[in-house]
C-alpha positions, -999 to 999 in steps of 0.1 A, spaced: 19 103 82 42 103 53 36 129 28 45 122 -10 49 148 -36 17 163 -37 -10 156 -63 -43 167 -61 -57 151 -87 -93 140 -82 -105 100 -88 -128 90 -106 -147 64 -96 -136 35 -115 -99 43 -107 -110 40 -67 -135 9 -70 -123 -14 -44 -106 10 -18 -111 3 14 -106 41 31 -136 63 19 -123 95 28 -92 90 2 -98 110 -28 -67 123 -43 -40 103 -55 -14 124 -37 -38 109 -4 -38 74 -19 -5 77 -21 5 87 16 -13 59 23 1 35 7 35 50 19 25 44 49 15 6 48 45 0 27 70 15 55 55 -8 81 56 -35 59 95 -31 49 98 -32 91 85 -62 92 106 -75 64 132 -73 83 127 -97 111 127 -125 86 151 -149 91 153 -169 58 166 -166 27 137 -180 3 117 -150 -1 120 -149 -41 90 -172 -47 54 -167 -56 38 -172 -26 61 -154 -4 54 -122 -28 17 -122 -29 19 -124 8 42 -94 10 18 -78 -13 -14 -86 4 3 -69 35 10 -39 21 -17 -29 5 -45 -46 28 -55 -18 45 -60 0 13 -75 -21 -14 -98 -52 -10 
C-alpha cells in the first residue's frame, strides 16, 4: 500500500457520500487509496500506443479508471 503524508482528519459524512470502500475514514486513508488506483492506472498508461490522448473522452475514461474503485 502506498502511504501519503499522514492526516488523520475525520470525514464527515457529506465529504464521503458516494465512496465505495466503507472502512475509509480518514483523508490521509482516502488518500492511500487513491494513490494506489492512480499508480496502477499511470501503468496502464503506458501501454498506449497513440498519440490522441488530449481529448474529452479519452480523459473521462482515464478518470473513471482511476478513481472507480473509490467513488461511484
Amino acid at each position: 500500500m502506498i502511504e501519503p503524508a499522514g492526516n488523520t482528519t475525520a470525514f464527515e459524512y457529506e465529504a464521503i457520500k458516494g465512496l465505495i470502500p466503507t472502512h475509509i475514514t480518514t483523508k490521509g486513508e482516502l488518500d492511500a487509496l487513491e494513490l494506489e488506483n492512480i499508480a496502477r492506472d499511470t501503468s496502464w498508461m503506458q501501454t498506449i500506443k497513440t498519440d490522441k490522448i488530449l481529448n474529452t473522452d479519452f480523459i473521462c475514461r482515464l478518470y473513471k479508471r482511476m478513481f472507480c474503485d473509490v467513488w461511484k
